[in-house]
MIZA-605566 format. One line per 10 residues: number of its first residue (from 1); for each residue x, y, z of N, C-alpha, C. Coordinates in steps of 0.2 Angstrom, whole numbers, plus 5000, padded with zeros to 4 digits. Layout:
NUM> X/Y/Z/X/Y/Z/X/Y/Z; ...
END
This chain:
1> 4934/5090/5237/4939/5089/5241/4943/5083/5239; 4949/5084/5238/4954/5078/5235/4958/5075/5242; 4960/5068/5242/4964/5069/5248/4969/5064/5242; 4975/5066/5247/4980/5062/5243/4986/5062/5250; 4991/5057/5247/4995/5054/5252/5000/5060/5249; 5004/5062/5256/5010/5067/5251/5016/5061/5253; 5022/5062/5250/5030/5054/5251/5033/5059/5255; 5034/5065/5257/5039/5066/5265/5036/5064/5269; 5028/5064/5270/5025/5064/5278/5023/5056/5279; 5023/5051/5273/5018/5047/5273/5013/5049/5278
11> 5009/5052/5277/5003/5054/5281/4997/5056/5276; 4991/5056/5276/4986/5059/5274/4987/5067/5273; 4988/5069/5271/4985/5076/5272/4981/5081/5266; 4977/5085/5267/4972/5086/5262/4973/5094/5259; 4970/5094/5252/4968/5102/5249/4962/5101/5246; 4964/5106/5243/4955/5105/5239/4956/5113/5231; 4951/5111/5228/4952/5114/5222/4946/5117/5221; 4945/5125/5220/4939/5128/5221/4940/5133/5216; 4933/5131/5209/4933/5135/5205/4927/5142/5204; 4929/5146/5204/4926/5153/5202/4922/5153/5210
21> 4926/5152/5216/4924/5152/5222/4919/5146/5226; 4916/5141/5218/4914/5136/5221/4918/5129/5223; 4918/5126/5227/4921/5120/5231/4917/5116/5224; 4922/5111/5222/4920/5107/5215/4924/5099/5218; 4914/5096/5217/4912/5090/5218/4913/5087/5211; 4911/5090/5205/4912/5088/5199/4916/5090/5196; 4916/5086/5189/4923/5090/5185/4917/5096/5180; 4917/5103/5180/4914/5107/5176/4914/5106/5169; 4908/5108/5166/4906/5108/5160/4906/5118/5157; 4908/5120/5154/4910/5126/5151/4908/5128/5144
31> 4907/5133/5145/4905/5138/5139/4911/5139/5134; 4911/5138/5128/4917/5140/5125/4918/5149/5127; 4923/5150/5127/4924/5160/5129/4923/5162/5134; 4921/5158/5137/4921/5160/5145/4926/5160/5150; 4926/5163/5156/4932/5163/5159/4932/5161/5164; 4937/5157/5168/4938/5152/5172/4943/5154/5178; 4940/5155/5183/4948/5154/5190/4948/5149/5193; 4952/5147/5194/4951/5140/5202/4958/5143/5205; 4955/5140/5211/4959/5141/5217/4964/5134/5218; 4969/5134/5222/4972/5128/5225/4974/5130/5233
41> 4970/5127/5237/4971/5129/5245/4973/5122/5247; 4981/5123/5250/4983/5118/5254/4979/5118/5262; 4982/5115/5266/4982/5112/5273/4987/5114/5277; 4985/5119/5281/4994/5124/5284/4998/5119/5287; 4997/5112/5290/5000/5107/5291/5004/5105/5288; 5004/5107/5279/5009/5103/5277/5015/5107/5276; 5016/5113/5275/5023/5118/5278/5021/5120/5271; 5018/5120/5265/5020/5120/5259/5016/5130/5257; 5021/5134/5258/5018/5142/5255/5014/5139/5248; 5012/5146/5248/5007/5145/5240/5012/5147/5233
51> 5018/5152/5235/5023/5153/5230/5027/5147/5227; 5026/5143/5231/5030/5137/5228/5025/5132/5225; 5017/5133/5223/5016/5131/5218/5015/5134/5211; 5012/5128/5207/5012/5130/5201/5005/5125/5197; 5005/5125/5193/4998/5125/5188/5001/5122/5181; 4994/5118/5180/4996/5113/5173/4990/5113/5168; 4990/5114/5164/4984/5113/5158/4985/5107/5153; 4983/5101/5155/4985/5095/5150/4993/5096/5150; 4995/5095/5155/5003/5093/5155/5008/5098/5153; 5006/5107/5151/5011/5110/5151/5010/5115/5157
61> 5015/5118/5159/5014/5123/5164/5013/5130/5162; 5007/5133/5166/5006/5139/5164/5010/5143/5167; 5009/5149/5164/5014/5156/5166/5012/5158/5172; 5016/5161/5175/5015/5162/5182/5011/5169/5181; 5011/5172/5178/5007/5179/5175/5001/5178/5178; 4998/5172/5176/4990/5169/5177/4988/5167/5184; 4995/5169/5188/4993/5166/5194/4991/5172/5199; 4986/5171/5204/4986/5176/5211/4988/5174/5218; 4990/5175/5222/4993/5172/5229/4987/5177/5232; 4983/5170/5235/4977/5175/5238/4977/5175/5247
71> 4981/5169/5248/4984/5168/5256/4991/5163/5256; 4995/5164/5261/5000/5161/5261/5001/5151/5259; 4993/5148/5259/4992/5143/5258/4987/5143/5254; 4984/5150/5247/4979/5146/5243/4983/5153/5238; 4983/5148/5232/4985/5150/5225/4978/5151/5219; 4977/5154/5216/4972/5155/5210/4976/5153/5204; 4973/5152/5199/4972/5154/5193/4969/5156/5188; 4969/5160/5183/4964/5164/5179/4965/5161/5172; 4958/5159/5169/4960/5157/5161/4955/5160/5159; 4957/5164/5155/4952/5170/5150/4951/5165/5143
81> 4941/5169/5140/4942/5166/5134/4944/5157/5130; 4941/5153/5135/4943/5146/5135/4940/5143/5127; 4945/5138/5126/4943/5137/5118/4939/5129/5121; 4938/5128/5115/4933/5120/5114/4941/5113/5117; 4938/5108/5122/4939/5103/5123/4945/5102/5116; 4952/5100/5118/4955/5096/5113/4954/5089/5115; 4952/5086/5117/4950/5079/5119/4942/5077/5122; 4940/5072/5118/4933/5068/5121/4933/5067/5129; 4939/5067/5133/4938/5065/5139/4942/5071/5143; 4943/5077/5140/4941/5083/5144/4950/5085/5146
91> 4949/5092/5148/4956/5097/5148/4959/5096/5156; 4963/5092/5156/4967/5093/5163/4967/5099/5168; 4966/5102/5171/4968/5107/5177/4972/5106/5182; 4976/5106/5183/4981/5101/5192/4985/5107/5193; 4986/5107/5200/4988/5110/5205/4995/5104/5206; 5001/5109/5210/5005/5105/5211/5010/5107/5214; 5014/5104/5220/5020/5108/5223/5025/5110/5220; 5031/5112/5224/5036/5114/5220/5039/5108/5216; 5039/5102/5220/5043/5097/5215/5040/5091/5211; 5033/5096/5210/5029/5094/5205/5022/5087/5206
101> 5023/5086/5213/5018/5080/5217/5011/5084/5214; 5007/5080/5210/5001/5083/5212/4996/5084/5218; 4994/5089/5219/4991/5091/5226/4984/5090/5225; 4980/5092/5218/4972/5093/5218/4972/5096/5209; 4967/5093/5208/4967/5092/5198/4959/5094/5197; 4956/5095/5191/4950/5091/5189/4951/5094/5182; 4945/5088/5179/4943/5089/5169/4939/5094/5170; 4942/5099/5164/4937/5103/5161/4931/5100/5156; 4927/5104/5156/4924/5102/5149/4922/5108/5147; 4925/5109/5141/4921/5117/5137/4918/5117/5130
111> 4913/5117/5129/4910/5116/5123/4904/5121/5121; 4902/5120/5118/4895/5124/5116/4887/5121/5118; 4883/5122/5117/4876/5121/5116/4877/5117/5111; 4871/5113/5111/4871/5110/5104/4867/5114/5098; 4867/5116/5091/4863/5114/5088/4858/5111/5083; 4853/5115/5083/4849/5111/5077/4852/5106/5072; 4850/5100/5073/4852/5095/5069/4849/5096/5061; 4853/5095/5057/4851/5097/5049/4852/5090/5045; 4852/5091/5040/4850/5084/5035/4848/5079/5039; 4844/5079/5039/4837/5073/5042/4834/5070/5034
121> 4835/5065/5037/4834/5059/5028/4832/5053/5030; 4826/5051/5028/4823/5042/5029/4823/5040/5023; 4824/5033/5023/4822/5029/5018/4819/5022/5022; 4815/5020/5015/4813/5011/5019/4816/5006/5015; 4820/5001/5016/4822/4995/5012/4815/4991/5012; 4814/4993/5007/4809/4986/5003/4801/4987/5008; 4799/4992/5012/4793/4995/5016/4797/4992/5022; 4802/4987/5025/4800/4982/5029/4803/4987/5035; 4808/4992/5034/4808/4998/5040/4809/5004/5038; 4808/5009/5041/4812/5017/5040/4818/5017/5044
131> 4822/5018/5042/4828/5022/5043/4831/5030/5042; 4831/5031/5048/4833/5040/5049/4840/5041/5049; 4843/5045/5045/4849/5049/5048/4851/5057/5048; 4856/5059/5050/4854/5065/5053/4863/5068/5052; 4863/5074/5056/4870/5076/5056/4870/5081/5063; 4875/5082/5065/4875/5088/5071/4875/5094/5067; 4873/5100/5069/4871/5107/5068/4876/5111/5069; 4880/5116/5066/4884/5120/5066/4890/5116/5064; 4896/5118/5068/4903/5115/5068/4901/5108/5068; 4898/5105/5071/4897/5098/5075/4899/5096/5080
141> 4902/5092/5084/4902/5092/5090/4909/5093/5093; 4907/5097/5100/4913/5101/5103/4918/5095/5109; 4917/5090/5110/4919/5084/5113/4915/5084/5121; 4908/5089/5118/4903/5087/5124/4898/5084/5123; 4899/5078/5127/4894/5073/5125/4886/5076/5126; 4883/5073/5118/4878/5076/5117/4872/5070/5116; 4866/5071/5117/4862/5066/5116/4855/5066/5113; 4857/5063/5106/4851/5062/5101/4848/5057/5102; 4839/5061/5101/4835/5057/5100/4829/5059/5093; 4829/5052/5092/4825/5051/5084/4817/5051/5087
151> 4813/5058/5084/4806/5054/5086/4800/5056/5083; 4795/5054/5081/4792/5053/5075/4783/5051/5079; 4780/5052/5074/4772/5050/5077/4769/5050/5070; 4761/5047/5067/4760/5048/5062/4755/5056/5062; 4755/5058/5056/4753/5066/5055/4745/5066/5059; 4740/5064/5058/4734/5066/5060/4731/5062/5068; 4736/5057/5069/4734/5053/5076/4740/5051/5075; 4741/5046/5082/4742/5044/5087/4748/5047/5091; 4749/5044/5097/4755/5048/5100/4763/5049/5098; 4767/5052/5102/4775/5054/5099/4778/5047/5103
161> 4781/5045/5098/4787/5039/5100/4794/5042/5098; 4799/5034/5101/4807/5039/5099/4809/5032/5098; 4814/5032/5093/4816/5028/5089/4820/5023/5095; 4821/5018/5094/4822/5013/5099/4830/5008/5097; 4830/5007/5090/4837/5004/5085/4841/5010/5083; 4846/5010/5088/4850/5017/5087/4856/5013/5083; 4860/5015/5079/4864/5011/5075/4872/5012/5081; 4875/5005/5080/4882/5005/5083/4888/5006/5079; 4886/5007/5071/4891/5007/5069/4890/5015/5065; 4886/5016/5062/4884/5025/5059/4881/5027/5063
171> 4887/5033/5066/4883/5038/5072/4876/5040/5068; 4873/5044/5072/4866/5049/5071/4862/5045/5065; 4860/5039/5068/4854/5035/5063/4852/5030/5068; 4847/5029/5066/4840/5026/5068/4835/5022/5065; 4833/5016/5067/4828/5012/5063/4822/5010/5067; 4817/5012/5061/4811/5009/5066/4809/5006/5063; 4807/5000/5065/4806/4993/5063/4798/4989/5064; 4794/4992/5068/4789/4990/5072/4782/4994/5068; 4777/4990/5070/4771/4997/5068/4774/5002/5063; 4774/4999/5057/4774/5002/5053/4768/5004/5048
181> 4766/5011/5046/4757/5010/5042/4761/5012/5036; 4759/5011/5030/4761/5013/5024/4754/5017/5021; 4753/5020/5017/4748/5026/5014/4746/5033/5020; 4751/5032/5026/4748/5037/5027/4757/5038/5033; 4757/5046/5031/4760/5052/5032/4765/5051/5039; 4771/5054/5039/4773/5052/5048/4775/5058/5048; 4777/5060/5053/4781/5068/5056/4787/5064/5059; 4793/5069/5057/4798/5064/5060/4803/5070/5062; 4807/5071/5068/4813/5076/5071/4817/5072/5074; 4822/5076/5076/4827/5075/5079/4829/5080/5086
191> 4828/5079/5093/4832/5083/5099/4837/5080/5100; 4841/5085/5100/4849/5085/5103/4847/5088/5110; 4853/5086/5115/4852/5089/5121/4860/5089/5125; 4863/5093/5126/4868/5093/5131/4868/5095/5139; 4873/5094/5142/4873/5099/5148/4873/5107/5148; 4872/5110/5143/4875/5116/5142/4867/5119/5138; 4864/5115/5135/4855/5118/5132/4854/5110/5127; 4846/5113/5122/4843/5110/5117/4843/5112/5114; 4844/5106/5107/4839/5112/5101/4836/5105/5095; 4831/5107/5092/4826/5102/5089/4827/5104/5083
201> 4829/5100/5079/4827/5099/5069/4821/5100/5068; 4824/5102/5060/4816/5103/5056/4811/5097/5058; 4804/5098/5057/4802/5092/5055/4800/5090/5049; 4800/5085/5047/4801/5083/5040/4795/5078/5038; 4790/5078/5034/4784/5075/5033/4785/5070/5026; 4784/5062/5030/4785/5059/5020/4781/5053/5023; 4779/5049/5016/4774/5041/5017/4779/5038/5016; 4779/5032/5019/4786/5026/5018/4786/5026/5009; 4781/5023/5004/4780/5021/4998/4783/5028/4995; 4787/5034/4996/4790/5038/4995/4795/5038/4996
211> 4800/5031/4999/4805/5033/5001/4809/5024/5003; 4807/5024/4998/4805/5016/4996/4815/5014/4993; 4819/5011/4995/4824/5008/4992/4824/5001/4992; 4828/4998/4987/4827/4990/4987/4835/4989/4988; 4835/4982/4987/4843/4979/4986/4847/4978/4979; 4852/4979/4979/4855/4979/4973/4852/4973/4968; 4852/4975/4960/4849/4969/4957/4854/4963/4957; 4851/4957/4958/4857/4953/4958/4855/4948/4951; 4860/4942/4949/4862/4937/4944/4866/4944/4940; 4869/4948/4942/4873/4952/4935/4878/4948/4931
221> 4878/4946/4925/4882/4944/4920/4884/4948/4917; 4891/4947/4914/4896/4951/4910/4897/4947/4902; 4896/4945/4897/4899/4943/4893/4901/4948/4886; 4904/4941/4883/4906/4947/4876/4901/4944/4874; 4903/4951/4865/4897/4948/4860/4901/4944/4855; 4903/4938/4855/4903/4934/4848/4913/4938/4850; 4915/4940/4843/4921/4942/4842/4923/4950/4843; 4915/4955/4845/4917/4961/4844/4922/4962/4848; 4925/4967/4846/4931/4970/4851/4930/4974/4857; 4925/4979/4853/4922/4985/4859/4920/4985/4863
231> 4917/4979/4863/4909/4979/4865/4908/4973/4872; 4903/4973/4877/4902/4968/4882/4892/4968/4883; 4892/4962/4884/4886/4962/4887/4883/4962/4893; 4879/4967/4895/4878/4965/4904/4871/4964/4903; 4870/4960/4908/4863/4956/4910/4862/4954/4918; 4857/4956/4921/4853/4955/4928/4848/4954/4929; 4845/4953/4934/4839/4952/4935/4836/4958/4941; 4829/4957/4941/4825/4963/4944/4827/4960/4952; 4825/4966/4956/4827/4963/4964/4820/4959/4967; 4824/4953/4969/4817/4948/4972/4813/4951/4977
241> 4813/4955/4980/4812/4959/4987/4806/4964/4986; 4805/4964/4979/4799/4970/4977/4795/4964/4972; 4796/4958/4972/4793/4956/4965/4785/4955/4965; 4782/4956/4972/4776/4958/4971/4771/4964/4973; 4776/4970/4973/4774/4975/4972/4773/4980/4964; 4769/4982/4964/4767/4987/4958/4772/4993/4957; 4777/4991/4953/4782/4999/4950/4787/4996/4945; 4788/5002/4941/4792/5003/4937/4799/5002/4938; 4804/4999/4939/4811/5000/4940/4813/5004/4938; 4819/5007/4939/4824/5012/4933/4830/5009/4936
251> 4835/5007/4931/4840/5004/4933/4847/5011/4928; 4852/5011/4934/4858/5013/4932/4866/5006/4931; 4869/5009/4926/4876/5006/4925/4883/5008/4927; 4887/5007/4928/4895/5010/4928/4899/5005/4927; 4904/5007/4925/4910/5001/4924/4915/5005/4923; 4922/5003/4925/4929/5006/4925/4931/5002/4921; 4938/5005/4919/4944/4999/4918/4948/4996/4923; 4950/4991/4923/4954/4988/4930/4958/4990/4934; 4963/4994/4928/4968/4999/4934/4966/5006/4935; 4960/5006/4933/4956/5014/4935/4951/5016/4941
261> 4951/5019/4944/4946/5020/4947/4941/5027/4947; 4939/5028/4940/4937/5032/4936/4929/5028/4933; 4924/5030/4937/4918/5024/4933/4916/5030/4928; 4913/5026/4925/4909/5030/4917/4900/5028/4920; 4896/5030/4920/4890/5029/4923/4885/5029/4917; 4881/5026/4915/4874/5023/4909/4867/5026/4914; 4865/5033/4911/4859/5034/4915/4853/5031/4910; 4854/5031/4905/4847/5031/4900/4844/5021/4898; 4846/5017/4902/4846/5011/4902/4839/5011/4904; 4835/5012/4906/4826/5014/4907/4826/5007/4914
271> 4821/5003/4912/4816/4996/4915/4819/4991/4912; 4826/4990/4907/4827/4983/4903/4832/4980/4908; 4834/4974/4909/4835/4970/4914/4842/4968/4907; 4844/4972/4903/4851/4969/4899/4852/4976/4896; 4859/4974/4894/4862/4980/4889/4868/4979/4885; 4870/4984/4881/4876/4981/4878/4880/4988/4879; 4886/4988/4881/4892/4993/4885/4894/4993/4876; 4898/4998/4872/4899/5000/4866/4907/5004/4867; 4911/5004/4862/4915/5009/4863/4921/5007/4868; 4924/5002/4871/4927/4998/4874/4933/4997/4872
281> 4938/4997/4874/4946/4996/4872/4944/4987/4870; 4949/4985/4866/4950/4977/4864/4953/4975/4869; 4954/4968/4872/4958/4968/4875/4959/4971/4882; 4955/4971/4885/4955/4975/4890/4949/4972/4896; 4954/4971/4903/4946/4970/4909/4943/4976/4913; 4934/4975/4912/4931/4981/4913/4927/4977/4921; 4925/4981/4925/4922/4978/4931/4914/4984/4931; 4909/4981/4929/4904/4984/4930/4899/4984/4936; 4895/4987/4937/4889/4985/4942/4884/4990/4941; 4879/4987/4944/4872/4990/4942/4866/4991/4948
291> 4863/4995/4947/4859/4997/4955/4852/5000/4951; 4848/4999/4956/4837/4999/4955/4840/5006/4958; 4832/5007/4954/4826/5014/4959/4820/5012/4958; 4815/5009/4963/4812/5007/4962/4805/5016/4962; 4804/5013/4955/4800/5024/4954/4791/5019/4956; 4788/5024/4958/4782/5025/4958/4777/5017/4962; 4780/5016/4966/4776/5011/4970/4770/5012/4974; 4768/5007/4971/4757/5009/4970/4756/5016/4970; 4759/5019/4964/4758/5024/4962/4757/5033/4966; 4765/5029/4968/4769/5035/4971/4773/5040/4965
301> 4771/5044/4965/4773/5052/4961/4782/5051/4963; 4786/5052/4969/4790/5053/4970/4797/5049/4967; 4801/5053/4967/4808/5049/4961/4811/5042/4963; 4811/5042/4968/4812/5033/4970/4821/5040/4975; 4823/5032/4977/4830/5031/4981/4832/5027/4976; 4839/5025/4974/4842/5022/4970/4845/5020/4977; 4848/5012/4976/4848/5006/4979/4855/5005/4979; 4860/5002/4984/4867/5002/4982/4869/4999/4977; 4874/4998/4975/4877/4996/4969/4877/4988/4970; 4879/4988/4963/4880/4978/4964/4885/4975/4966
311> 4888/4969/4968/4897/4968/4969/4897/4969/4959; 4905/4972/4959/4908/4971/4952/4909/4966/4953; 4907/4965/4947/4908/4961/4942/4913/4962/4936; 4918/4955/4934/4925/4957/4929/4921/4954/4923; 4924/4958/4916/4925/4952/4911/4931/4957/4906; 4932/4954/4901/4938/4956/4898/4935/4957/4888; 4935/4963/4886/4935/4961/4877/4938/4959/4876; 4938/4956/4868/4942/4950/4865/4948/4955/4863; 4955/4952/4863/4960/4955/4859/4958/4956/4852; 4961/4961/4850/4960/4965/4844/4963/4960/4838
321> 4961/4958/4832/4963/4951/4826/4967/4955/4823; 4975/4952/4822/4978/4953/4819/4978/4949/4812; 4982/4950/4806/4982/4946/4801/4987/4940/4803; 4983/4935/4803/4989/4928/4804/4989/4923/4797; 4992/4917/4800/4992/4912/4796/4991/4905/4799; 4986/4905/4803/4986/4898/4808/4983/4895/4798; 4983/4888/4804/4981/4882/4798/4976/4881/4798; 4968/4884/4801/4962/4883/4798/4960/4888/4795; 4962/4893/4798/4959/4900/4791/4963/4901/4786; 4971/4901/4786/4974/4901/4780/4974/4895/4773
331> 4972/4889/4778/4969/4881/4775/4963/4882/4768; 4958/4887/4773/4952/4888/4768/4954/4893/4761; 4958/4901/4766/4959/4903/4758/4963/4902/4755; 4968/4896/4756/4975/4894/4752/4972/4889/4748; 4966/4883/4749/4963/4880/4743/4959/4885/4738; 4955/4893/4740/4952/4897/4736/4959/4899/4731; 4963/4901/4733/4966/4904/4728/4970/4899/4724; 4973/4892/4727/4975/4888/4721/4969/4887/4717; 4964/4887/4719/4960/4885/4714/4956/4890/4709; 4957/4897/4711/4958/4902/4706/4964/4902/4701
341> 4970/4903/4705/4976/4902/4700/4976/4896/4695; 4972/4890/4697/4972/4885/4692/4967/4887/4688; 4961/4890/4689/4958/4891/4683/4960/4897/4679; 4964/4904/4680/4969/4908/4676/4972/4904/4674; 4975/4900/4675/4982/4895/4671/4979/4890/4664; 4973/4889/4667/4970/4885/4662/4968/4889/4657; 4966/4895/4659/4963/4901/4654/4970/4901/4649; 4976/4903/4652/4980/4905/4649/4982/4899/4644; 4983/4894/4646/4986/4888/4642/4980/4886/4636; 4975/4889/4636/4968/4886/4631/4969/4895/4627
351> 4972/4902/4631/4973/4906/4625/4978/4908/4622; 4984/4907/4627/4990/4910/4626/4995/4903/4621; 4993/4904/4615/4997/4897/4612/5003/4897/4615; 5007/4890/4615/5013/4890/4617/5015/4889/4625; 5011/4890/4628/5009/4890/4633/5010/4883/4640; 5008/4878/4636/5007/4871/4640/5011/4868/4644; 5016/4873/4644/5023/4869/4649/5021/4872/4657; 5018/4877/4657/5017/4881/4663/5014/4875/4669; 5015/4878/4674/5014/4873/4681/5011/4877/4688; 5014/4873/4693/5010/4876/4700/5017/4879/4702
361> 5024/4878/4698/5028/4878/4702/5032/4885/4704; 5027/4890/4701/5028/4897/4705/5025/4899/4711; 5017/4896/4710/5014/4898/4715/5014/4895/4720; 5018/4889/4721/5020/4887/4728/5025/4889/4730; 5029/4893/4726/5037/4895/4726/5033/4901/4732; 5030/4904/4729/5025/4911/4731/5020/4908/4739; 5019/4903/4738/5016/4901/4747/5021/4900/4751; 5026/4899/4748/5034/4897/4756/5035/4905/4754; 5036/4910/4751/5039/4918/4753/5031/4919/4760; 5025/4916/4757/5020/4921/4759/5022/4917/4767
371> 5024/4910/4768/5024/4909/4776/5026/4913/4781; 5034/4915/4777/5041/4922/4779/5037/4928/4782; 5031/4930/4776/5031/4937/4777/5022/4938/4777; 5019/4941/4781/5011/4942/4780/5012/4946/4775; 5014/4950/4773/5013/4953/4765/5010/4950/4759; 5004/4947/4761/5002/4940/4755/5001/4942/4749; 4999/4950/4748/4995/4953/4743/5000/4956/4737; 5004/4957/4742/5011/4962/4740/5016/4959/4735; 5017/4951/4740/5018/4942/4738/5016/4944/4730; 5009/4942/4729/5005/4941/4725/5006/4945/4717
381> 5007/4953/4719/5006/4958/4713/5016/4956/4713; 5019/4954/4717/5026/4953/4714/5027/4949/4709; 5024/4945/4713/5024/4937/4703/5019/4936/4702; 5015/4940/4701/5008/4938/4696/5005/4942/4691; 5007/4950/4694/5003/4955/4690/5005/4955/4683; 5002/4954/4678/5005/4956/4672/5009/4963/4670; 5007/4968/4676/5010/4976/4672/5017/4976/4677; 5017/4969/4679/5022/4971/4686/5030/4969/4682; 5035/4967/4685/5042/4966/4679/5044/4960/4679; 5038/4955/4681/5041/4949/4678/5034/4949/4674
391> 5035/4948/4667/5031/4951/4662/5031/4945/4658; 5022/4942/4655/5023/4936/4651/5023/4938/4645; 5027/4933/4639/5028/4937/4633/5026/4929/4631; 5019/4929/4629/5018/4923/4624/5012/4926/4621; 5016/4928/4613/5015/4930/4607/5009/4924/4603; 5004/4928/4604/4996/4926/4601/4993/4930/4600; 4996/4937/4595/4992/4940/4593/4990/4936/4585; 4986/4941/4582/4982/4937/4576/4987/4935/4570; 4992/4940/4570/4997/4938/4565/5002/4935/4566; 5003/4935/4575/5008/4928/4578/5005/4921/4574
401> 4997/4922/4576/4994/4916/4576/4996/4913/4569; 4994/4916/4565/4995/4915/4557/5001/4912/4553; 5006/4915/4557/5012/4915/4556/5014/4908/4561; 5012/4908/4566/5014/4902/4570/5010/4893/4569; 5006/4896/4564/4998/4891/4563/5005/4884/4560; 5006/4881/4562/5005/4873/4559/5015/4872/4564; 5014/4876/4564/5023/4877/4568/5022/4873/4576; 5028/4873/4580/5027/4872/4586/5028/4878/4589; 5021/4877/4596/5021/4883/4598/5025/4887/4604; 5026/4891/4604/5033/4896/4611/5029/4899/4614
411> 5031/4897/4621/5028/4906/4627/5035/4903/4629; 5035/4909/4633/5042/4911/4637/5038/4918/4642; 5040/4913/4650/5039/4921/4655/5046/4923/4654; 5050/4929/4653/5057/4933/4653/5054/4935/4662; 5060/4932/4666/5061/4939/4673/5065/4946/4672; 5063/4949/4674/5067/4956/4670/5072/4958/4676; 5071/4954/4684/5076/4954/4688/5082/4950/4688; 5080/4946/4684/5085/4940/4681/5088/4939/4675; 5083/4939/4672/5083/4938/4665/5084/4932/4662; 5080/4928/4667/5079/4920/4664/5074/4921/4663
421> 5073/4914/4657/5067/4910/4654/5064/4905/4659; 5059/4905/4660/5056/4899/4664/5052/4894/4657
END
């Protein structure tokens, strides 16, 4: 029974709304596919026929098709075939007169049963709790509120308990915290239960030390190696949180490029708590992290949980070496080869009779072109090479010498772009 103030009579006057012949105290709850009538009975006091109303489903008006005039003061309607809730807080129904006052209303709710809940999955951080999660069964939920319960007992004794730490932030999970046994077995399920039926998950059978995850490994370092280009070194440590338990770690890698969000993933890194990342662009910031499976704890068979990842971590290869000419590395070979050049020179002056005028004053001619241009080698084979075309012509064959013996003696470089004598 609705009572509502009508604005011409300022007075009370009352209807009521009556679905599938029942007088409705609550807003219903409905079967998806099902079919629905309600009724709207005015109060003969208020002059209002029943042709002069009309029908609203969440705020549109239904066709008058749907409607039946069942007495001069009560109107029906029929909805065949009802779909699922488009909203968590249910489908409007209202009655209403001609000039649109609402007379008498109520929320639908139409949904399904629930189903069997599927992916049921625990894991323990570090033994210190189990955590269950879970999923709704079929489509998932039809915007009828449903209510899961986590519950669990060990396999060969004690009683059934239900999980008590329901999570506020990830629906369908649950953590038990308490009485916890380790070496020995639990039976774990999930009921769902609605207004509308039940239905129970598989049960699932596991030992906590099977299902065992840790915390991501922490101290992770990034560096280079030395000058390589490609190459980085990453380095972490084992998770504190296990350091007195009995297992083997197995540890994973990944690392992007910084404007990528493409990771490359390293499975075969084993138990080492370092590695070296290979095949890296020069020049380049890479962001890596790295994450535990703790396998086989006090000599559990089972593959372990891999543990979340670690925060990335940035570091950058070294730019790729260009050939330059700073003043400490060009310093060291610019005294090796004056001091090459000076001993050809002295070679040539002790066999090339004639010879003795020669100087440094080429070769420094030749380090002002080499500051101009990196081509140093190229430099080089221009004014130096004998087969090249500035060509030496100091005549000290056996007959020169003979012929030249007690004379003074001549060398001459000829430039053959010039044609001067030096």
């Amino acid at each position: 029974m609705v009572t509502l103030n009508d604005d011409e009579n300022q007075s009370l006057k009352s209807c009521q709304l009556d679905i599938d012949s029942l007088l409705l105290y609550h807003d219903p709850v409905l079967r998806m596919g099902s079919n629905l009538t309600a009724s709207c009975w005015v109060h003969p006091e208020l002059g209002v026929h029943a042709n002069s109303l009309f029908w609203t489903l969440n705020g549109h008006q239904l066709p008058s098709s749907l409607y039946r005039v069942l007495s001069p003061t009560n109107l029906s309607v029929t909805l065949a075939g009802l779909n699922a809730s488009r909203q968590t807080s249910g489908d409007n129904l209202v009655c209403h007169n001609h000039k649109g006052h609402i007379l008498a209303g109520s929320c639908l709710y139409v949904g399904m049963p629930p189903e069997k809940p599927v992916n049921l999955t625990c894991w323990s951080r570090n033994t210190k709790d189990l955590t269950c999660s879970w999923a709704p069964g079929g489509k998932g939920e039809t915007n009828i509120s449903t209510l899961y319960k986590l519950k669990y007992k060990l396999r060969w004794y004690g009683t059934e308990k239900e999980c008590e730490d329901y999570s506020h932030t990830q629906p369908y999970s649950c953590s038990i915290t308490q009485d916890l046994h380790l070496f020995t077995p639990y039976e774990i399920w999930v009921e769902a239960s609605n207004r509308l039926g039940r239905a129970t998950s598989d049960v699932i059978i596991l030992d906590i030390l099977d299902v065992v995850t840790t915390d991501p490994p922490s101290g992770v370092t990034v560096s280079r190696l030395g000058q390589l280009e490609d190459q980085l070194s990453v380095r972490w440590e084992a998770p504190p949180a296990l350091k007195d338990f009995l297992f083997k770690a197995k540890y994973q890698i990944r690392y992007r490029l910084e404007e990528s969000q493409d990771w490359k993933v390293m499975n075969d890194v084993g138990n080492q708590t370092s590695c070296r990342l290979a095949g890296l662009r020069p020049g380049t910031v890479y962001f890596v992290q790295v994450r535990c499976n703790p396998v086989g704890i006090y000599g559990s068979r089972k593959a372990g949980i891999w543990s979340e990842w670690s925060h990335p971590t940035a570091a950058s290869t070294p730019h790729k070496r260009l050939m330059s000419c700073d003043s400490k590395s060009s310093g060291d070979s610019n005294s090796t080869l004056r001091r090459e050049l000076k001993q050809f020179l002295g070679w040539v002056k002790k066999h090339a009779y004639g010879c003795s005028s020669m100087s440094m004053k080429l070769y420094d001619q030749w380090r002002v072109d080499m500051q101009k241009s990196p081509k140093t080698r190229n430099q080089v084979g221009k004014h130096l090479d004998l087969s090249s075309s500035k060509r030496w012509s100091c005549f000290h064959s056996s007959r020169t010498r003979k012929k030249l013996r007690g004379r003074k003696r001549h060398c001459s470089m000829k430039m053959s772009d010039s044609g001067e004598d030096i």
